[in-house]
C-alpha positions in Angstrom: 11.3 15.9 11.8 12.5 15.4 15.0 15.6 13.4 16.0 13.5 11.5 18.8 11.3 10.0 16.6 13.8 7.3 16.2 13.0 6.6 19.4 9.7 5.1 18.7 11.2 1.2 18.2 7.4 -0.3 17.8 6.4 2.5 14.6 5.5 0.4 11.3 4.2 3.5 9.1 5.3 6.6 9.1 2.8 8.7 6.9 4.0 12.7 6.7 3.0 13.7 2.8 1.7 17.4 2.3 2.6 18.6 5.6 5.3 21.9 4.3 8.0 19.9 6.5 11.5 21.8 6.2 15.1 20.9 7.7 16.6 17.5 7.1 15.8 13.6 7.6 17.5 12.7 10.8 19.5 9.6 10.7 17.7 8.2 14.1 15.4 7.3 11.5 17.5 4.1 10.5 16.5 2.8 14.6 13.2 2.7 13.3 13.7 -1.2 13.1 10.0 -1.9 12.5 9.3 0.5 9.9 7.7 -0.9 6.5 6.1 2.4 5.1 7.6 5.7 4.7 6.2 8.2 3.2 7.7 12.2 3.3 6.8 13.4 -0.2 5.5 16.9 -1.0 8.0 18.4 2.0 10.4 20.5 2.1 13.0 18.1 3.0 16.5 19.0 2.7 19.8 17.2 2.8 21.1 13.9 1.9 19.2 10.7 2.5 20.3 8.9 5.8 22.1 6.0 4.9 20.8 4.7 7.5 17.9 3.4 6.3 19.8 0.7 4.9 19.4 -0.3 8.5 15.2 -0.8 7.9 15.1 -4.3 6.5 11.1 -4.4 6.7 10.6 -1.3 4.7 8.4 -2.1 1.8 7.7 1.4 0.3 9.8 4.4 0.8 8.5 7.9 -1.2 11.1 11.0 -0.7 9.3 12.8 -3.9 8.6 16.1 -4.3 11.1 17.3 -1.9 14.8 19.5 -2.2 17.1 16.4 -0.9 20.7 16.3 -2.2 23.6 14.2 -2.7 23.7 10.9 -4.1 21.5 7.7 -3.6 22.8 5.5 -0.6 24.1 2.4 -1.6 22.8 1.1 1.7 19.3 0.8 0.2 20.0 -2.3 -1.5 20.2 -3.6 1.9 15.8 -3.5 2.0 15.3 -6.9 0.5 12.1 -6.5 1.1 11.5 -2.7 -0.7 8.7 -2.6 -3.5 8.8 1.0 -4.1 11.1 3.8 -4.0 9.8 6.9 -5.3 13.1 9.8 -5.0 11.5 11.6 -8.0 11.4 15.3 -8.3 14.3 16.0 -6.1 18.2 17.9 -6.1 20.1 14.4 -6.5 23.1 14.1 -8.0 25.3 11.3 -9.2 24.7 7.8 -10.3 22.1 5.3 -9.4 24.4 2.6 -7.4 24.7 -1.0 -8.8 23.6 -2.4 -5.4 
């Protein structure tokens, strides 16, 4: 995933499931301020989660499943009010779930 997608400031879904996507989430995805959908499951995503998407306060529905992502959960997703659904399932995580 390229680091100039977070360039794209009017994006509201970003739909990339089932695509054999490799390399990590690039934090320029937290400038995504419109964002409401994101969806990366069935990748081959590495890393740790950006806490930057703490940044997205209209993001509804986030799936990182079915990827190789490591590290911890950000405690700067509890800053979604809005977030419905947060599928991190079948992933390398470690640690514990923050309180937030």
């Amino acid at each position: 995933i390229p680091p100039e997608l977070g360039a794209l400031q009017r994006l509201e879904i970003l739909v990339l499931d089932n695509n054999r996507l490799s390399g990590s989430i690039p934090p320029s995805v937290g400038n995504l301020s419109k964002l409401s959908i994101l969806y990366l499951s069935n990748n081959r995503l590495d890393g740790s989660i950006p806490a930057t998407l703490g940044q997205l306060r209209r993001l509804t529905q986030v799936d990182l499943s079915e990827n190789q992502l490591t590290g911890g959960i950000p405690g700067s997703l509890a800053s979604c009010d809005s977030l419905q659904l947060l599928d991190l399932s079948s992933n390398l995580l470690s640690g514990e779930i923050p309180a937030s």
